[in-house]
N, C-alpha and C positions, 0 to 999 in steps of 0.2 A: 504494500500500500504506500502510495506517495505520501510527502508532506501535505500537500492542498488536497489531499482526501481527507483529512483529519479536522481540518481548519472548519470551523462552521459559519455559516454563509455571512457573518455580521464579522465573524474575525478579514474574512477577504474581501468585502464591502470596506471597511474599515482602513483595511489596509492598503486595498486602491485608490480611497480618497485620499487618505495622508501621501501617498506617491503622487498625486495630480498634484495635491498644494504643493507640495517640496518642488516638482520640478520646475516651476515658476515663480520661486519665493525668492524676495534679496533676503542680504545677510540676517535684519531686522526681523523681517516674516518667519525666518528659520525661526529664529530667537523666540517669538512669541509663537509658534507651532511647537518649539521643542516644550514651554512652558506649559502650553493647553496640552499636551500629551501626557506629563509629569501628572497636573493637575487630579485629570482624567481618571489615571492609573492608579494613583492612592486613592481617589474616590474609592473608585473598584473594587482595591484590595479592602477598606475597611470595609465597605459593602458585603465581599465574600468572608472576610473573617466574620463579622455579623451573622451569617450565614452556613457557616462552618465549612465554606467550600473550600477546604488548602488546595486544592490543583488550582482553583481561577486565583486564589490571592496568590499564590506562586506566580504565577504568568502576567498579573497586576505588577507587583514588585518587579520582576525581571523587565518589564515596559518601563516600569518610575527608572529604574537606574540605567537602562540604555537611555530616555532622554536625560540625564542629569549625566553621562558619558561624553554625551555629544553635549551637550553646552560645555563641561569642562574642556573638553578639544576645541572647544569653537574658539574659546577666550586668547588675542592675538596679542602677543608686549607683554613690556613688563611697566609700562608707563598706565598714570592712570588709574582706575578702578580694578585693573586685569587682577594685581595679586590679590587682592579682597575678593574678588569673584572667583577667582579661582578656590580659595581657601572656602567659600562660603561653599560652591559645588561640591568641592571634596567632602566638608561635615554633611554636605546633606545625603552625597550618597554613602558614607561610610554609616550614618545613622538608619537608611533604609535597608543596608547590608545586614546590619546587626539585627535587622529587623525577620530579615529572613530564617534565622536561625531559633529565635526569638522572639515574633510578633508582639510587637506594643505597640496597640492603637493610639493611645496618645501620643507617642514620639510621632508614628505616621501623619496624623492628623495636624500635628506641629510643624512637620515640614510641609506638610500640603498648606496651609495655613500662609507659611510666609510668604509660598510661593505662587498661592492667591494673592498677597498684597502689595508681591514685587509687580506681578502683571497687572494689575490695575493700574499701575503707575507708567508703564512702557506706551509710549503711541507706538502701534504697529498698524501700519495700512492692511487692509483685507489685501488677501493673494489673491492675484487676478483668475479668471475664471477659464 
């Protein structure tokens, strides 16, 4: 059985809309895609932990820390806000790491939190259609 045999139709709905925004995104659009995706994701997992579903909060968490992957890789210099952001990336996904092994909804909930109120702060233009 393949991989996209497995996938259920909202996981590959899903994940061909995120491929249309990325491939017409500037750097900004990324930024704020990578954060709605973050967001998303620990939604999710508290949702399935809530839930008792460890496979979907498995798969939630591993979505939270590849966007918090790619933001930490995206951050370019060392001038600037770079080493704060970089340093703030890193806690956050070493916090969701720990979390994997350990689920705490409130540590989860605390990084989804901040990183609801970083994004409210970003102007990011919609990604064109």
């Amino acid at each position: 059985m393949t991989m996209l045999a497995r996938r259920t139709p909202q996981d590959t709905y899903r994940r061909v809309e995120f491929d249309a925004r990325v491939s017409g995104a500037d750097p900004m659009q990324l930024v704020g895609l990578c954060y709605e995706h973050l967001i998303a994701a620990l939604g999710s997992a508290l949702y399935a932990h809530g839930c008792g579903d460890t496979a979907a909060k498995s798969a939630a968490l591993t979505r939270g820390v590849a966007a918090l992957t790619a933001l930490h890789l995206g951050v370019k210099g060392d001038n600037g806000i770079a080493p704060a952001l970089r340093l703030f990336y890193e806690a956050a996904r070493r916090s969701l790491l720990d979390c994997v092994l350990a689920f705490d909804p409130a540590r989860v909930n605390q990084v989804r939190q901040d990183f609801i109120e970083i994004s409210a702060t970003l102007t990011v233009p919609a990604a064109p259609n």
